[in-house]
N, C-alpha and C positions, 0 to 999 in steps of 0.2 A: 512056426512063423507064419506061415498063411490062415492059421486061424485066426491070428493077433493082426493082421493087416485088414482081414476082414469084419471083426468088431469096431474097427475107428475108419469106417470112410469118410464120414464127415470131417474128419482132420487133417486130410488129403487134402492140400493146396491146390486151389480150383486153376490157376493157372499158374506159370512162371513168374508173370509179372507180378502178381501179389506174392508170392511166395518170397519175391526178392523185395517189395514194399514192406514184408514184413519184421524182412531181416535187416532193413537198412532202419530202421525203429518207425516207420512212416503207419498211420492208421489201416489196420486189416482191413483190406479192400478197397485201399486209396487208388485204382488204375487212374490214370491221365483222360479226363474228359468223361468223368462221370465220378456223384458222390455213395457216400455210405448210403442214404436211400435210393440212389437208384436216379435222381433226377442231376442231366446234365450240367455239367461243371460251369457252363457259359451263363445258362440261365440263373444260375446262383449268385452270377458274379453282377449278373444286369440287374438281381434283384436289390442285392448289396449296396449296387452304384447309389451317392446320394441323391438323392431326393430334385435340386436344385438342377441335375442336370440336364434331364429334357427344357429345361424353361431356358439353362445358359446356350444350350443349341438355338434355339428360335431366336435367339439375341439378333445375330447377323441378318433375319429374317426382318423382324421388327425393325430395325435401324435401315433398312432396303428402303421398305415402305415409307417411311419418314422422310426420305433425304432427301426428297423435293419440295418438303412446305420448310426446312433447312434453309436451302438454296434461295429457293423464291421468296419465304418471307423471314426467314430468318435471321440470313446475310443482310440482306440491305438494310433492316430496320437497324440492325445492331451495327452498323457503316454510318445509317443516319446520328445515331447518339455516339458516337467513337471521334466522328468527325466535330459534332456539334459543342459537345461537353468535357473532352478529351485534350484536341487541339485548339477548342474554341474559334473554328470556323461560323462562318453565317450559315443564317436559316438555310439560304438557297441554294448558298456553295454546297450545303452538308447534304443537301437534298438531290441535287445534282451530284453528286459523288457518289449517291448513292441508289442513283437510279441506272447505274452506269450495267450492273447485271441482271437487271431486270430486261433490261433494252436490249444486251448478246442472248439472254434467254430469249426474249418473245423472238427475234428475228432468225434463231436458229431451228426452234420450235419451227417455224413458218418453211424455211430451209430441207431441214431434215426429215422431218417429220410430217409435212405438209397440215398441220392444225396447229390453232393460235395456244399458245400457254395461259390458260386463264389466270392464274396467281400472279405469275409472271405481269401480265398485262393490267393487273390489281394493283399490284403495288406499283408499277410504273407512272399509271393512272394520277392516284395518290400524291406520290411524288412532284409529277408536272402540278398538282393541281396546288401544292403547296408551296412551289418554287411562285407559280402566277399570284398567290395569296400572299406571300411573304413581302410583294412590293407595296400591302398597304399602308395608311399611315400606321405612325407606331405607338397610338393610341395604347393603351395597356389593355381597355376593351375589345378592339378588333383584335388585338395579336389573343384573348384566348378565346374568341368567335374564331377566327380563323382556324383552332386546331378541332371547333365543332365541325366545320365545314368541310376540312382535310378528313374528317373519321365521315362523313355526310355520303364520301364518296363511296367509300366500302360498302356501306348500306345499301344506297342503290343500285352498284355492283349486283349485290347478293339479291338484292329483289328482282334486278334486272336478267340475273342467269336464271332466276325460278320460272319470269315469263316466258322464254326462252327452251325451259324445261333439258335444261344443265347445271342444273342445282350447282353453286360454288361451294358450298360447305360441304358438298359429299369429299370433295378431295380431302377433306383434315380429318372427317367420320369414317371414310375406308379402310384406313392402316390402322387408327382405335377398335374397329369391332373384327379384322380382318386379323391380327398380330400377325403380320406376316407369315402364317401358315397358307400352303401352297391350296386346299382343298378349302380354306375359308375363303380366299380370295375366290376361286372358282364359284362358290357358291355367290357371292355379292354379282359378282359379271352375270351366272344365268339368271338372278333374280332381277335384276336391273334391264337386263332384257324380255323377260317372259313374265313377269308378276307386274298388274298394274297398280295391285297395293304395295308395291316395296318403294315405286315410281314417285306415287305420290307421298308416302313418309319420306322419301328422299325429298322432295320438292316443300315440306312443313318443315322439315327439320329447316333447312336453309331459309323458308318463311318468317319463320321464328327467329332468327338469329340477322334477319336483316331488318325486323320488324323490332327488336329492342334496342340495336343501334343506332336505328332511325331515331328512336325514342329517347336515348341517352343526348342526340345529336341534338335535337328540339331544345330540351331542355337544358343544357351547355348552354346553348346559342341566347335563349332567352334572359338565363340568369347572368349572361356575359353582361350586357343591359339593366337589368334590375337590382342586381346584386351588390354589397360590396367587393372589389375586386381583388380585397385581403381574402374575402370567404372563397372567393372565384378559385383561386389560386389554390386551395385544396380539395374544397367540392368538386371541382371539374374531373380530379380523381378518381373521388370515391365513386360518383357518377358512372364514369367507365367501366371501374370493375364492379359495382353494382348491376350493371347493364349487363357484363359478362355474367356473371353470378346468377342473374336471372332468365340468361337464353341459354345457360346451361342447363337448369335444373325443369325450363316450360321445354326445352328442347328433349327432353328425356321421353315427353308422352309420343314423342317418334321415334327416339334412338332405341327405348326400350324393345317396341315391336320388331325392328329393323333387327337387332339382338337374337331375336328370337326366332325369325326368318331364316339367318344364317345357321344360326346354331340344327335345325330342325335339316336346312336344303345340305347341310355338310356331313351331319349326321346321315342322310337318306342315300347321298352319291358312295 
């Protein structure tokens, strides 16, 4: 007998617990918290996890960052056409109705926080300046001069926070290049403070997109005048989002760098 036990030690069950994994039909060597090769049961299981998961964590992250160009220009614009096309209120009703949280925003901002809401105070802006515009005649030409002049405002808004050097466009560019990860956003705040090139792609980037507004605004205003006001009534449109369309893709020769700034300062921390 002890010869025979001594030619098979390798068939000696290395412990109890496999010994009873084996009996109960479970894979030889299946112990709790480690596999047949040897690497941990958890890491397997994270590698297993689909694919989509890190991205659906960041979700709550990303929707963080958003929830103030939301609030501030989301709410009210979509209050302004709820009211206007919806229930068929007036220009200025719909416009006052709708400047109504812009207004608890800027004065809470001012309250709480002791700094003005700039978006907030954008479309507030805006607002007042279309309620004052709405009392003109009702010309079919000034009413769509007047939405050049109500979009006029934005413009020099944005040109005006660049002189200023508080770029208004960085607030909708932040949470785009930042996705609400904790180390990307770290990274944008030290480079906004200590990089003088991040400073001014900040301050192009908002150039650029106050500078094609302007340009959409111009020309609105001009064709209100010259045009027929059957063409008016669709060009002024296209116009817009043409305007958009192209201070998107000139604004890229800054968002790109700024891109890349982050990507590098997030990587380095």
């Amino acid at each position: 007998m002890a010869a025979t036990q001594t030619q098979n030690p390798e068939k000696a069950p290395v412990s109890g617990h496999q010994g009873q994994a084996g009996a109960d039909g479970a894979p030889a060597g299946g112990v709790s918290g480690s596999s047949a090769d040897g690497a941990p049961a958890d890491r397997q299981a994270a590698d297993r996890a689909p694919a989509g998961r890190a991205s659906a964590d960041r979700g709550p992250g990303v929707a963080a960052s958003l929830r103030p160009l939301l609030i501030d220009i989301g709410i009210p614009v979509g209050t302004y056409y709820l009211m206007r096309d919806a229930f068929g209120l007036s220009l200025w009703l719909s416009l006052a109705l709708s400047s109504i949280g812009p207004a608890v925003r800027s004065v809470a901002g001012l309250v709480q926080e002791r700094k003005l809401n700039l978006l907030a105070v954008l479309i507030l802006a805006v607002n007042l300046a279309g309620i004052g515009i709405s009392f003109l005649s009702g010309d079919p030409r000034a009413m769509i001069a007047k939405d050049s002049i109500v979009s006029s405002v934005i413009a020099f808004a944005i040109l005006g926070s660049v002189m200023l050097r508080r770029p208004l466009m960085s607030a909708g560019l932040k949470p785009y290049m930042t996705r609400g990860k904790a180390e990307r956003i770290d990274a944008w705040d030290r480079l906004s403070m200590a990089s003088a090139r991040f400073r001014r792609l900040e301050l192009a980037f908002s150039t650029i997109w106050g500078l094609a507004l302007l340009a959409e605004c111009a020309a609105s205003l001009v064709g209100a005048y010259t045009l027929p006001v059957t063409t008016m009534v669709w060009l002024s449109t296209v116009m817009t989002l043409g305007s958009i369309g192209v201070a998107i893709l000139a604004g890229g020769a800054a968002a790109g760098p700024i891109q890349e700034m982050i990507d590098a300062e997030a990587a380095a921390s």
